[in-house]
C-alpha positions as CSV (number, residue, x, y, z in Angstrom):
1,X,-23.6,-23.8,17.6
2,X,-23.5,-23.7,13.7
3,X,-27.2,-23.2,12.3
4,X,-27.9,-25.4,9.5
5,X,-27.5,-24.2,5.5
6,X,-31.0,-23.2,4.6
7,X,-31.1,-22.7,0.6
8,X,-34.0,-20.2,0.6
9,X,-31.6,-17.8,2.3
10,X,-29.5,-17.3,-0.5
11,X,-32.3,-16.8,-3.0
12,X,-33.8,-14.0,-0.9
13,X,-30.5,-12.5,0.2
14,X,-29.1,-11.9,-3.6
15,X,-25.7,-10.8,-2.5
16,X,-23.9,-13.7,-4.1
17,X,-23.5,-14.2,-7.7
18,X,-22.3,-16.0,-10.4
19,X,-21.7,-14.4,-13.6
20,X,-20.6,-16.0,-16.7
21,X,-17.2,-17.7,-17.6
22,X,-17.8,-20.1,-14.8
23,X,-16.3,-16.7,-12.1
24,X,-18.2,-16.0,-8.9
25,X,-18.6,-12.9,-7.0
26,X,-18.1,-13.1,-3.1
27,X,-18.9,-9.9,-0.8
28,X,-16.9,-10.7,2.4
29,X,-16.8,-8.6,5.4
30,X,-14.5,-7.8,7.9
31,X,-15.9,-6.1,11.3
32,X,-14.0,-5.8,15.3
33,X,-17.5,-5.6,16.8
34,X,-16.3,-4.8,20.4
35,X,-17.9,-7.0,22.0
36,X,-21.7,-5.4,20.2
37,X,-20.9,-2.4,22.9
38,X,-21.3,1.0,21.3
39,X,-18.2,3.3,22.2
40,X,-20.3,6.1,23.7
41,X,-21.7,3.3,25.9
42,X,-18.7,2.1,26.8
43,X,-19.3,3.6,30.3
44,X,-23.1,1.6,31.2
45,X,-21.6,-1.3,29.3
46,X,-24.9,-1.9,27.3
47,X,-24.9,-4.3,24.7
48,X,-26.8,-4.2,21.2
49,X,-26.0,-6.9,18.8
50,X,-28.7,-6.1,17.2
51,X,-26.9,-2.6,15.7
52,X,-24.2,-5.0,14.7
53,X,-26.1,-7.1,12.7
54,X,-28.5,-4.1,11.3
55,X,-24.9,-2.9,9.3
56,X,-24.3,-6.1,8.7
57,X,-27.7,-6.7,6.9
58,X,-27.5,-3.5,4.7
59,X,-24.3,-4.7,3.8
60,X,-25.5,-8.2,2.5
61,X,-22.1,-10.0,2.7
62,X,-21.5,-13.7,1.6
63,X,-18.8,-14.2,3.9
64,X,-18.0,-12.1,7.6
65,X,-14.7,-12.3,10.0
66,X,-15.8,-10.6,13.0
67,X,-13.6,-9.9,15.9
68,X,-14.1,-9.2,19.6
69,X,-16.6,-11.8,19.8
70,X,-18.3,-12.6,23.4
71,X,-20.3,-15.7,23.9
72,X,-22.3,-16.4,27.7
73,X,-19.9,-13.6,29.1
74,X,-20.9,-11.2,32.3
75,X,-20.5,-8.1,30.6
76,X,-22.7,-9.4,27.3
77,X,-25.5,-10.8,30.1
78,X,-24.9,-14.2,29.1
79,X,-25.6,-13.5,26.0
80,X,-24.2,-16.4,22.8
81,X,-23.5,-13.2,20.7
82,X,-22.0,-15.4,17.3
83,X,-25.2,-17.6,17.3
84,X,-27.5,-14.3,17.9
85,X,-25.9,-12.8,15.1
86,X,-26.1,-15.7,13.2
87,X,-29.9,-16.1,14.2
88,X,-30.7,-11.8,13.2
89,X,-28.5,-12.3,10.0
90,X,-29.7,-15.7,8.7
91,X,-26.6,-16.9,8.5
92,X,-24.0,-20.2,9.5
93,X,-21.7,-19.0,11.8
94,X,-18.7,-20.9,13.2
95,X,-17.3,-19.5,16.4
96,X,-13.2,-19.5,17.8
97,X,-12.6,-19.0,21.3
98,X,-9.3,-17.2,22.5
99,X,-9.4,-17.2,26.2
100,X,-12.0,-17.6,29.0
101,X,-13.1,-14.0,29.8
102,X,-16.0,-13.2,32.7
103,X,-17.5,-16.2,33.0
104,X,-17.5,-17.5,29.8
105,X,-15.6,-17.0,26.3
106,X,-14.0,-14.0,24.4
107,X,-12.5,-14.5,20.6
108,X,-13.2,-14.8,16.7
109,X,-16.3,-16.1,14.7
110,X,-17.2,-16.7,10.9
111,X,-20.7,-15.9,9.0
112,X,-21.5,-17.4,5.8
113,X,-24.5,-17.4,3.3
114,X,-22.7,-20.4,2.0
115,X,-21.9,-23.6,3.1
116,X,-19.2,-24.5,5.5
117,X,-17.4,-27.5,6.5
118,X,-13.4,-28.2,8.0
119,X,-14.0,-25.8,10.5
120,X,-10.9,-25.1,12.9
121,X,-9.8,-23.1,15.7
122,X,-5.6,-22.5,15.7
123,X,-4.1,-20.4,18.3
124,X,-1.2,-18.2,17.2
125,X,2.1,-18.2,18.6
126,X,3.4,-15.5,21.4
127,X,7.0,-17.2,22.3
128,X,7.9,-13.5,21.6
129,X,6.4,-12.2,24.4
130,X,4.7,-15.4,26.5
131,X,2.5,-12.9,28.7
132,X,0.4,-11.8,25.7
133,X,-3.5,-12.8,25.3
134,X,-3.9,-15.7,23.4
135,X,-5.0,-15.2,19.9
136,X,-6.7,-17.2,17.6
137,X,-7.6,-17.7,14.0
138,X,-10.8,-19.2,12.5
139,X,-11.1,-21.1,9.7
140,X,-13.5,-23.1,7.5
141,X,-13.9,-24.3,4.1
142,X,-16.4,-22.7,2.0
143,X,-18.2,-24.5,-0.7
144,X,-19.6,-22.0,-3.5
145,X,-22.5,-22.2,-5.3
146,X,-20.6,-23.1,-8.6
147,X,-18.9,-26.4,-6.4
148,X,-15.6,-24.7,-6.0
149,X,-14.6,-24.4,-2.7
150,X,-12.0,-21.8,-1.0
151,X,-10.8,-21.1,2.6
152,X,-12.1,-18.5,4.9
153,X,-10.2,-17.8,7.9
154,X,-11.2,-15.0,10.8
155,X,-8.3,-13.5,12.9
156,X,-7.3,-11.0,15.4
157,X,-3.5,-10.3,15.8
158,X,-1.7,-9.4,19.2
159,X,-2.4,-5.8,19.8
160,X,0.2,-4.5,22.1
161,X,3.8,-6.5,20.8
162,X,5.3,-5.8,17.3
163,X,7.3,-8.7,17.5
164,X,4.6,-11.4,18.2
165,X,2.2,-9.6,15.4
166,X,5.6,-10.8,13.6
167,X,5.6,-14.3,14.4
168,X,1.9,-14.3,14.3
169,X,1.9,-13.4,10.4
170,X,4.7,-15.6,9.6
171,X,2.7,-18.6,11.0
172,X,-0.5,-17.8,9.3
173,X,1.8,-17.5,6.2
174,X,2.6,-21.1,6.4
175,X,-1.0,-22.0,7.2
176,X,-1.9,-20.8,4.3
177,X,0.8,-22.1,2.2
178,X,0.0,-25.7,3.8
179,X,-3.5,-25.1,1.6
180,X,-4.0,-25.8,-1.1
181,X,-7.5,-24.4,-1.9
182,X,-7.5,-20.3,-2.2
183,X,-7.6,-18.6,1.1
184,X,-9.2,-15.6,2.0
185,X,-7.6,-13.9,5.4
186,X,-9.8,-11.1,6.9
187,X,-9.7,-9.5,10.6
188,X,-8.2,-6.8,12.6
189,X,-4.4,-7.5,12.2
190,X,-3.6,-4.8,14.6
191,X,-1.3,-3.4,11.8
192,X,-0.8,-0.6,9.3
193,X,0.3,-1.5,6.0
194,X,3.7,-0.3,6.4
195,X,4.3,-2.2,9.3
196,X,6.9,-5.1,9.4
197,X,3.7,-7.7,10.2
198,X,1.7,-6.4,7.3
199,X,4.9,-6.8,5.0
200,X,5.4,-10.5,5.8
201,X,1.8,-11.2,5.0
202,X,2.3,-9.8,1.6
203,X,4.7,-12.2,1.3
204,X,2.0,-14.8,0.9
205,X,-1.0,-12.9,0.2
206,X,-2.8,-9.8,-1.6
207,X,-4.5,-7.0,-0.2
208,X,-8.1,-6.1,-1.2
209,X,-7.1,-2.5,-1.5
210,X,-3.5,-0.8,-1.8
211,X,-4.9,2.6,-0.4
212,X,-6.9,1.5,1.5
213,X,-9.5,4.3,3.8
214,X,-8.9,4.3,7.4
215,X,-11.0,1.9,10.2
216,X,-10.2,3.5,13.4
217,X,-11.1,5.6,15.1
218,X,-14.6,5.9,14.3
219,X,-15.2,9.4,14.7
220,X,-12.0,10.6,13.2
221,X,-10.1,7.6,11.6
222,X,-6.4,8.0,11.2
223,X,-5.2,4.4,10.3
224,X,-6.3,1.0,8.5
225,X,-5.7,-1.7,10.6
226,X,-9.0,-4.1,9.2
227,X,-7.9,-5.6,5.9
228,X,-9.0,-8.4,3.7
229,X,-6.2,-10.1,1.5
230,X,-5.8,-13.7,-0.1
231,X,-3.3,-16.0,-1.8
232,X,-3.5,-17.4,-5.5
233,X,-3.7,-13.5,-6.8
234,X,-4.6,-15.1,-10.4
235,X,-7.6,-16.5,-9.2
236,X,-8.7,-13.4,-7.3
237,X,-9.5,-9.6,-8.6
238,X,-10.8,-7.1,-5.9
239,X,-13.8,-5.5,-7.9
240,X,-14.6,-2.9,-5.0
241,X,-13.3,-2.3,-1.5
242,X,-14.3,0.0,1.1
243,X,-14.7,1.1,4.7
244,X,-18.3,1.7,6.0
245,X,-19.1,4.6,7.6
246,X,-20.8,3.1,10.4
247,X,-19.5,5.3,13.6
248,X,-22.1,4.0,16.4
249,X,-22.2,0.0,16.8
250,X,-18.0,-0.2,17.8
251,X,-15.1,1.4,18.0
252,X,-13.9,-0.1,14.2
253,X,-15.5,1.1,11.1
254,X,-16.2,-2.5,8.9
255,X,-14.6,-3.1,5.6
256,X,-16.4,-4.4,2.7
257,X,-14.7,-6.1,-0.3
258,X,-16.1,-7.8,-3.3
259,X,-14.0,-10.4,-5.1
260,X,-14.0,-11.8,-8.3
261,X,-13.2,-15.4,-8.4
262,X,-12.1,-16.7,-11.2
């Protein structure tokens, strides 16, 4: 399922840079694609990865977690979405499957411009409510073009239970503490920033934005719940991030951040 790394990619694509003083600049993306069905098509189901991955292109990212991910499902006509999108995006992509859904699989993927290896799938704990849909988070190691290399992880917290989004922070929290390279954590975590979840991730991480613009609803947004935050805060600086107004492809807006990396 992963494409192989093809150099000329990243010449043509110039969104990743390395600027002087040995610091690189990552854009890295965060996008619930709803499973590539447009919410005013919610109704006639129709699917169009290819809207998903036009936003995705004007956006140029190094690094993507998507979310709501459907590969060979009935309702996506059998359709591998993460290896289409990797195929209209030019880029790797690494795919995490939650649960079994309509015939085939339902969950969380990774693109990259850059290298990836150490890819892994760990599902989340739910012991706080066992009848809640199994959740995931994606993650790979990411070499840059400089030789460093940094985790990227994709995730996609429990939507309905306050106290398993609790549990599910606190275990990603150790994950992350159990690494020693940099880690970047990007999804939809189902949680505004005052929440209780959001707080225990700050314990470990730090956000790309602290006011940050709303994700969802599309039409109207009235809440973040899409961030993009990472440990080691000395070796990262959030140059820019932002939420793009892209109303039509899902029911989430994506967020865009670039990162200095020192």
């Amino acid at each position: 399922m992963i494409k192989p790394f093809i150099s000329l990619l990243l010449l043509c694509a110039g969104a990743y840079t390395a600027s002087a003083g040995n610091r690189d600049t990552l854009r890295i993306m965060t996008y619930n694609i709803h499973h590539c069905n447009p919410p005013t098509k919610s109704k006639s189901g129709e699917i169009e990865v290819e809207a998903i991955a036009r936003v995705i292109n004007a956006q140029k990212p190094d690094l993507v977690a998507l979310q709501e991910v459907d590969v060979r499902t009935g309702r996506a006509g059998g359709v591998d979405q993460a290896a289409m999108l990797a195929s209209q995006t030019g880029m790797q992509v690494y795919f995490a499957k939650a649960i079994d859904h309509d015939g085939g699989d339902y969950g969380v993927a990774i693109l990259s411009r850059l290298p990836l290896s150490d890819m892994q799938t760990i599902h989340l704990p739910e012991t706080a409510n066992p009848g809640s849909e199994d959740r995931v988070i994606a993650i790979a190691k990411v070499t840059l073009r400089g030789g460093k290399n940094i985790i990227f992880a994709s995730t996609h917290l429990d939507v309905s239970n306050a106290a398993v989004r609790d549990e599910q922070a606190t275990e990603i929290n150790k994950i992350a503490a159990g690494n020693k390279l940099p880690f970047i954590l990007a999804g939809d975590l189902n949680c505004k920033p005052e929440s209780a979840s959001y707080q225990i991730l700050l314990q470990r991480f730090t956000p790309s934005c602290t006011d940050c613009a709303f994700t969802i609803p599309v039409n109207h947004p009235n809440r973040v719940i899409d961030h993009i935050l990472w440990t080691n805060a000395k070796r990262f600086r959030a140059a820019t991030s932002k939420v793009i107004n892209e109303p039509y492809p899902s029911d989430h807006l994506p967020v865009v951040a670039e990162v200095l990396i020192r």
